[in-house]
MIMI-829441 format. One line per field, with one value per residue: residue in one letter; residue number from 1; x, y, z of N, C-alpha, C in turn. Coordinates in Angstrom, 1 decimal, always signed. Example, Ala and Ser with C-alpha at 12.3 -4.5 7.8 and 13.67 -1.06 7.14 Angstrom:
resn = [a/s];
resi = [1/2];
nX = [+13.2/+12.8];
nY = [-5.7/-2.2];
nZ = [+7.8/+7.1];
caX = [+12.3/+13.7];
caY = [-4.5/-1.1];
caZ = [+7.8/+7.1];
cX = [+13.2/+12.9];
cY = [-3.3/+0.0];
cZ = [+7.8/+7.9];
# end
This chain:
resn = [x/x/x/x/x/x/x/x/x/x/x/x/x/x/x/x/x/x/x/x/x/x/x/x/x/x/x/x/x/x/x/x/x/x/x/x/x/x/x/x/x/x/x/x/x/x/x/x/x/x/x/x/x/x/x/x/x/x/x/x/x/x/x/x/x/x/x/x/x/x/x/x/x/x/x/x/x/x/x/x/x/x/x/x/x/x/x/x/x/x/x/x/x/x/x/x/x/x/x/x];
resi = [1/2/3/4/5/6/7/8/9/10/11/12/13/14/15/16/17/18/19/20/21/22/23/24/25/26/27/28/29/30/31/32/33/34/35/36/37/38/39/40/41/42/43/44/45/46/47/48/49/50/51/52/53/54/55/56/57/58/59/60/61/62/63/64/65/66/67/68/69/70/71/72/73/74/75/76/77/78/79/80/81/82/83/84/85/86/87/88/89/90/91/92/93/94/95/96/97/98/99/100];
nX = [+13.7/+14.1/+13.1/+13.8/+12.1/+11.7/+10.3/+9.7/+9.2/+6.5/+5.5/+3.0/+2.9/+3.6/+5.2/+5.1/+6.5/+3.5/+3.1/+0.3/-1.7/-3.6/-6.0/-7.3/-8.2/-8.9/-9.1/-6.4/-3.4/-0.4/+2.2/+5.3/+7.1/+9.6/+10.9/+11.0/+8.5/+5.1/+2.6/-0.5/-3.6/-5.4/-9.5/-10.8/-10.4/-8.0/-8.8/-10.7/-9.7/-10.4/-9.3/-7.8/-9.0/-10.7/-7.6/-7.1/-9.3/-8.7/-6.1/-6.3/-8.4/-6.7/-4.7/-6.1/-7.2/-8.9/-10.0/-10.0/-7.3/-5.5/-3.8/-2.6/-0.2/+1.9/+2.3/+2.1/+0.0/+0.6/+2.4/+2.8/+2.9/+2.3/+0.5/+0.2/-1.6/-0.7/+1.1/+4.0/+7.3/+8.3/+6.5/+5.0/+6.9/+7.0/+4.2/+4.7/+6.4/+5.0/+4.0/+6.4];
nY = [-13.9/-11.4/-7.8/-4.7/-2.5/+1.6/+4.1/+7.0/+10.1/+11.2/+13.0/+14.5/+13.7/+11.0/+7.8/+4.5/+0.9/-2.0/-4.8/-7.6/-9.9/-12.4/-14.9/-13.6/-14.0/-11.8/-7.7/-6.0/-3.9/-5.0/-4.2/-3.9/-5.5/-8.2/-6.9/-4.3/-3.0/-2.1/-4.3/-6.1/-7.3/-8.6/-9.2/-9.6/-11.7/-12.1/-11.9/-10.3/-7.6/-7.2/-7.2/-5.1/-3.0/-3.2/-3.1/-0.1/+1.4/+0.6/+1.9/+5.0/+5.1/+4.6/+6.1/+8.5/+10.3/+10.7/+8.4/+8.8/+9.6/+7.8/+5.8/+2.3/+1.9/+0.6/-3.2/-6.8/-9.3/-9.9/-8.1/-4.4/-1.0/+1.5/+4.9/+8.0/+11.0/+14.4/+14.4/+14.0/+12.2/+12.2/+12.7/+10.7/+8.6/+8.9/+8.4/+5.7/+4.5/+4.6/+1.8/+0.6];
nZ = [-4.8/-2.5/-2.6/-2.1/-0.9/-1.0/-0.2/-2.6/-4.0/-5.8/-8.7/-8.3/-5.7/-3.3/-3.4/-2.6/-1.8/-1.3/+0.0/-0.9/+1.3/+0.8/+0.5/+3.5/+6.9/+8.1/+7.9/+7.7/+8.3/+8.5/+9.4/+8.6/+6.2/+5.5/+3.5/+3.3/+2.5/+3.0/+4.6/+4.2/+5.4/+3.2/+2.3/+0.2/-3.0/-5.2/-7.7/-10.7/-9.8/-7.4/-5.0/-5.1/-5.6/-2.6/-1.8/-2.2/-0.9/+1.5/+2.3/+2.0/+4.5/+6.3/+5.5/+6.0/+4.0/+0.6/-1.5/-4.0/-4.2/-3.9/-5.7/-7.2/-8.6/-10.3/-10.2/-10.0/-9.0/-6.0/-5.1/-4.8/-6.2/-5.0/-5.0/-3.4/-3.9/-3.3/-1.2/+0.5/+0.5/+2.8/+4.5/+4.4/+5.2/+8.1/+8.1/+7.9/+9.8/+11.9/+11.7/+11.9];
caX = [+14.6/+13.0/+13.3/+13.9/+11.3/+11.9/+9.6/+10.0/+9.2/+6.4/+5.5/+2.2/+3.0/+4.6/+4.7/+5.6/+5.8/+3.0/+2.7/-0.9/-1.8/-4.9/-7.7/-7.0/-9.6/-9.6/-8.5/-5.3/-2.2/+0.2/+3.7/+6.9/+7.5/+11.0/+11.9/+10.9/+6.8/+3.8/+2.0/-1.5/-4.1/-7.3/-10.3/-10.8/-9.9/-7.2/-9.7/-11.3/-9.5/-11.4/-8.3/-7.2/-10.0/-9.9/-6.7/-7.5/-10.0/-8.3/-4.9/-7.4/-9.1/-6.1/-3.6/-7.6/-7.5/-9.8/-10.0/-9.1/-5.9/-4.6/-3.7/-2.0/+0.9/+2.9/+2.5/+0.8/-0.2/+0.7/+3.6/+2.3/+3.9/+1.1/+1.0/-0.9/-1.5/-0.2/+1.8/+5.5/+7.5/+8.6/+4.9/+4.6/+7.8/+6.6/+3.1/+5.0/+7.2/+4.1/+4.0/+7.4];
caY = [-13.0/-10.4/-6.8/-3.5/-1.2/+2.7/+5.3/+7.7/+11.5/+11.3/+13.9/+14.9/+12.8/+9.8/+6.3/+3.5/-0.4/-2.9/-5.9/-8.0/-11.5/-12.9/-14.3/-13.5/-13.8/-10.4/-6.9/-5.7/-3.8/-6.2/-3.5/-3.7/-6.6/-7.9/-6.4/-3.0/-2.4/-2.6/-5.8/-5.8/-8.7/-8.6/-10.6/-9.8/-12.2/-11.0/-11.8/-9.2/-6.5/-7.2/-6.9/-3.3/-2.1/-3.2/-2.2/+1.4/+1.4/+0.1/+2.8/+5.6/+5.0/+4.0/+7.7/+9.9/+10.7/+10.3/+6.8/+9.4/+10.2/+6.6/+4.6/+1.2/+2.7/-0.9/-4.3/-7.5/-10.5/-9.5/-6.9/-3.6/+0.2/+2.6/+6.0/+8.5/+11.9/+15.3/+14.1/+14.0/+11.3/+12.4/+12.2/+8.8/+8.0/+9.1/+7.6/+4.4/+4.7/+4.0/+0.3/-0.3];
caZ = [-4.1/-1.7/-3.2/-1.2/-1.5/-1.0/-0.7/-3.5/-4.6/-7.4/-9.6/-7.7/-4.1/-2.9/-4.0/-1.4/-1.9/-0.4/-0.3/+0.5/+1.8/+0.3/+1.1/+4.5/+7.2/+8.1/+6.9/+8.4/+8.1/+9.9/+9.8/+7.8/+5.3/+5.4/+2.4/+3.4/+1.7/+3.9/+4.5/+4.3/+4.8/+3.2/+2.4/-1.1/-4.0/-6.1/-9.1/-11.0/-8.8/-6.1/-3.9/-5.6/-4.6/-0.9/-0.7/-2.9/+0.5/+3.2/+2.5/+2.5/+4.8/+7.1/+5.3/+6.1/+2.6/-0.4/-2.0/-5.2/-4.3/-4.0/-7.1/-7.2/-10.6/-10.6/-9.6/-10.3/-8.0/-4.3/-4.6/-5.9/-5.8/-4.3/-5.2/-3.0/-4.1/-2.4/+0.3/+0.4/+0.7/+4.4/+5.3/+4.0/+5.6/+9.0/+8.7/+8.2/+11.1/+13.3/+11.5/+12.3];
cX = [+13.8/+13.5/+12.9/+12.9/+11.9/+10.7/+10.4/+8.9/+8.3/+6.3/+4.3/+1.9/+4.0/+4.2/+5.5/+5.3/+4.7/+3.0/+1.5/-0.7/-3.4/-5.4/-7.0/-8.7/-10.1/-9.2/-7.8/-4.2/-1.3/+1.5/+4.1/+7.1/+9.1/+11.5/+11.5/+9.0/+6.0/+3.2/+0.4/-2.2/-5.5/-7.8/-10.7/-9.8/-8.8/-7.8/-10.5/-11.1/-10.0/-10.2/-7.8/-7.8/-10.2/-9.2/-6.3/-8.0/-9.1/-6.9/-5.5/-7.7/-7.9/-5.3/-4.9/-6.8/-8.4/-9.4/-9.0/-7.8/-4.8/-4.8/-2.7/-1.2/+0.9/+2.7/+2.0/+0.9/-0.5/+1.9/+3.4/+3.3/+2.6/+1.8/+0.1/-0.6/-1.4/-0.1/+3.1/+6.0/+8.5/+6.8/+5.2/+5.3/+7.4/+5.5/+3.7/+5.8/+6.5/+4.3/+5.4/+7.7];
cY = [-11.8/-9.0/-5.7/-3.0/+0.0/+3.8/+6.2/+8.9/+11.2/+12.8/+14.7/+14.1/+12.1/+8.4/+5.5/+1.5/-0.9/-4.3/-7.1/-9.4/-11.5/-14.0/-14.6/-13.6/-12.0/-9.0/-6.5/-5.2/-4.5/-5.3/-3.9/-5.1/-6.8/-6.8/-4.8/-2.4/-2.6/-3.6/-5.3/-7.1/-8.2/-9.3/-10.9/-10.8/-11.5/-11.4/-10.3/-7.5/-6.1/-6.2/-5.3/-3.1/-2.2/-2.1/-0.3/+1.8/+1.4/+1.0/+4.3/+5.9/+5.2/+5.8/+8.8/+10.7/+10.4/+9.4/+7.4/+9.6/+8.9/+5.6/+3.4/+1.6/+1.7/-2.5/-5.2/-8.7/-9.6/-8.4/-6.4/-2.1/+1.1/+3.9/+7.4/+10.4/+13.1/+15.5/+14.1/+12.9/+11.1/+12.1/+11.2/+8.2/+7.8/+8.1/+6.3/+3.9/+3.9/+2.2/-0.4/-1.0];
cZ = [-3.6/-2.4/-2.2/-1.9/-0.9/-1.1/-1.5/-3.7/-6.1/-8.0/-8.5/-6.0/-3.9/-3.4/-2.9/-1.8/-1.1/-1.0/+0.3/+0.7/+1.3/+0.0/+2.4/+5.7/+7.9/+7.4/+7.9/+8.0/+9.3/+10.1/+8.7/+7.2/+5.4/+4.7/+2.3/+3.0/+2.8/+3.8/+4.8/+4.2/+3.8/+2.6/+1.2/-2.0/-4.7/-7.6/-9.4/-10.6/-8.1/-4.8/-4.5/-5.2/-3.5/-1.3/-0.9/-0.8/+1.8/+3.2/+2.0/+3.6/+6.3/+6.5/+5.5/+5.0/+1.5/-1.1/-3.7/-5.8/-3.7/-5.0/-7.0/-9.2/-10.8/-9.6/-10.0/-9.1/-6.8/-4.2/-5.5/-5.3/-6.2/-4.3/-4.3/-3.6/-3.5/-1.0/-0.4/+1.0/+2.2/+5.0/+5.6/+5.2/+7.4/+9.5/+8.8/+9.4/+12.0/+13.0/+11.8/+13.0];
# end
């Protein structure tokens, strides 16, 4: 059963669902997941947290912020709940807009 995500207000930023595709053949945010989280492809394994790290990288890289100030809090497999650090969850909300 698909599960709404929400961006949310953390303590020091915002936290937002994603959700990735793996092994994908390239790296990519593809937009809006049904169920509301980001979709993301990428090429890494999800062994050894290959894929965290990607996607640590690739939502960085993609919010021009430091790899530091994004943590993966909750998730396991392919639907995780990303937390980036001192932003607000109107930012977030905004930057995701463009993916919609």
């Amino acid at each position: 059963m698909p599960r709404d995500f929400e961006i949310t207000d953390a303590q020091h930023g915002a936290a937002f669902g994603v959700r990735i595709v793996t092994p994908a053949d390239e790296v990519a945010i593809a937009g809006i997941h049904p169920d509301g989280s980001l979709e993301i492809h990428l090429t890494e394994p999800l062994a050894e947290g290959r894929a965290n790290a990607q996607l640590v990288a690739v939502l960085a890289e993609a919010l021009e912020v430091p790899p530091a100030r994004v943590a993966i809090v909750a998730g396991d497999g392919l639907n995780k709940i990303v937390s980036v650090e001192g932003v607000s969850a109107t930012w977030i909300d905004g930057w995701l807009a463009g993916w919609r």
